[in-house]
N, C-alpha and C positions, 0 to 999 in steps of 0.2 A: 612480517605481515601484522601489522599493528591495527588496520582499517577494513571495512566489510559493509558491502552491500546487500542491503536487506529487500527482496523485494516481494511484498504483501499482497497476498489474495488477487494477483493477475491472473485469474483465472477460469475455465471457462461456464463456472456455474452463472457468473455474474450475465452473461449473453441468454442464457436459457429461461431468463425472468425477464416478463415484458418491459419491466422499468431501466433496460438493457438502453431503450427509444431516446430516454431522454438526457443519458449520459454525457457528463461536461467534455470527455471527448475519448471516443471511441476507437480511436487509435493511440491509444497509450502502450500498447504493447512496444512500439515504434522507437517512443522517448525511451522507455526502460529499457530495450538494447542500446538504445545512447551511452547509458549507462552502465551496462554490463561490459561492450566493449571498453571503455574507459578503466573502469573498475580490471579487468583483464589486463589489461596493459599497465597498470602501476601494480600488477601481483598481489592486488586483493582478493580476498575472500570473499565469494556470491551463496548468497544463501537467500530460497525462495521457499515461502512460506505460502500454506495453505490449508483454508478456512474449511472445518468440517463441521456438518450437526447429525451425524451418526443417527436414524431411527426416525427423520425428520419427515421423510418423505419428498422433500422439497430439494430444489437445487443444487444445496449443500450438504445434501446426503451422499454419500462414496457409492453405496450400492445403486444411482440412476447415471452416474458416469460423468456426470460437468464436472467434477471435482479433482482437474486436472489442469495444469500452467495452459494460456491460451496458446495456441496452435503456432503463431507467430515466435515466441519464444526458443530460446535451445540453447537449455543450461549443458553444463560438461557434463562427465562423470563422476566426476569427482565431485560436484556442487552438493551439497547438503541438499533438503528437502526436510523440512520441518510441516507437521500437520498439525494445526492448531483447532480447539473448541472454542475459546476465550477472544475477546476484542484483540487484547495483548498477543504480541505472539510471544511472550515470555512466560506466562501464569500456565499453561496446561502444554508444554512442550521443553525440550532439554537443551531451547535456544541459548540459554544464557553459560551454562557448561562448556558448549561447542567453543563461543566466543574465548572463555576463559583459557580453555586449553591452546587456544593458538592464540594467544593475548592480543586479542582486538582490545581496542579502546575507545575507537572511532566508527562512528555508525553512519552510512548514510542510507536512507530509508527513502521508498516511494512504492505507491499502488495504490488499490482501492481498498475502503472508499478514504478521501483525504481527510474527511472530520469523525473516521468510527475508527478502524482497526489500524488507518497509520502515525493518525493522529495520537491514539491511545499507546500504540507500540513507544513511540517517541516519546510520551511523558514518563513513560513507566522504564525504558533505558537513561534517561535522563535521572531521576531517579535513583539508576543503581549504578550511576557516576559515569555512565555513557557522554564523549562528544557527541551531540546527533547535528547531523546537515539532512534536511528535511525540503526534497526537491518538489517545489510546489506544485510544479507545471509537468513532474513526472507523477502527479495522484491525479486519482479521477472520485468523479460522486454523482447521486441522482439530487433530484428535488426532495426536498426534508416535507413529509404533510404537517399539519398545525398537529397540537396534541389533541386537540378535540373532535378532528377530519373524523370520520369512520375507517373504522382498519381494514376495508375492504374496496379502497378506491381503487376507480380505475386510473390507467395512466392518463386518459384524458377529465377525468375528474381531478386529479390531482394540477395538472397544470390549469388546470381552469379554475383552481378556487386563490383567493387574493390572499388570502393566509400561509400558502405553501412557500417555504423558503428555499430561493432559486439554489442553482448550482453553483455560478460563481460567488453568490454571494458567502455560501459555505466556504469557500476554498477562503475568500478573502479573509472573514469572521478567523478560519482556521491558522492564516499565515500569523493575524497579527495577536493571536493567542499564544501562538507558540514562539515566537519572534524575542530574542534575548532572555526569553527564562528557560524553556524547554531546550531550544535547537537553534541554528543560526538557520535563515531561509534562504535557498539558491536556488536556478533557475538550472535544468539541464546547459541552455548552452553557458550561463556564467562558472559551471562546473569542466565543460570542457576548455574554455576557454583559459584557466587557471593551470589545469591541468598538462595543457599544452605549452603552458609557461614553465613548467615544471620541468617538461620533456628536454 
């Protein structure tokens, strides 16, 4: 097992925050068991990561309960579970250990959001000499507000100001950032479609 599926912050704080509405797509749980089946069946390693702010009060806090894989999901027993503070899921968790002791080398990464925590996860594996395959169409993300918005918009203040930077435009921004320096970029079905070449 040289390869492993990383998959980031699908989880159900992200639904419990209004900006849940405006999501590039809401059934992501969907594609990433595309991938997890996949990943299973060539005897890789699944490992799911998630985003905590301990004290916060907010979403991301453990102690109001969203901060759990969404409901759609259903890793093994044996799957890792990684709980991360940090964008990365490598800086404040013993991700990178895990990988070493069963010598991954190969990463493929997907979840939300595509330009914070999977985007970051992948530059920062890359990095520390990770292959990443960075499945575009298995992240998800909201509308970004201008730096200048107020930090108190609403969801329909946000989509209604000319400044706010849409959803696909992130993901796209995101692919061709990362696109031969960080990760090569694949599509769930060009990954299964490869893979069944394989088979």
């Amino acid at each position: 097992m040289n390869r492993a599926l990383i998959v980031i912050d699908v989880q159900e704080s992200f639904r419990a925050r209004p900006l849940w509405a405006t999501v590039s797509d809401p059934k992501i749980a969907d594609k990433v068991n595309r991938l997890v089946r996949l990943a299973r069946a060539a005897g890789d390693l699944v490992v799911w990561v998630l985003h905590c702010e301990p004290g916060s009060g907010g979403a991301f806090d453990p102690a109001l309960g969203h901060v759990r894989l969404m409901e759609e999901l259903n890793p093994a027993a044996s799957d890792p579970i990684v709980r991360k503070t940090s964008h990365n899921a490598f800086t404040t968790t013993n991700l990178q250990q895990l990988l070493t002791e069963r010598g991954v080398r190969e990463l493929t990464v997907c979840g939300i959001r595509t330009e914070q925590c999977v985007e970051t996860t992948t530059r920062v594996a890359s990095d520390l000499g990770y292959q990443v395959t960075f499945v575009v169409d298995a992240t998800a993300t909201n509308p970004i507000p201008h730096r200048d918005a107020p930090a108190d918009l609403s969801v329909d203040e946000l989509l209604a100001d000319p400044r706010t930077l849409g959803a696909q435009e992130i993901i796209r921004r995101t692919e061709y950032a990362l696109a031969g320096r960080f990760a090569t970029i694949a599509t769930v079905a060009e990954l299964e479609a490869a893979r069944g070449d394989q088979a």
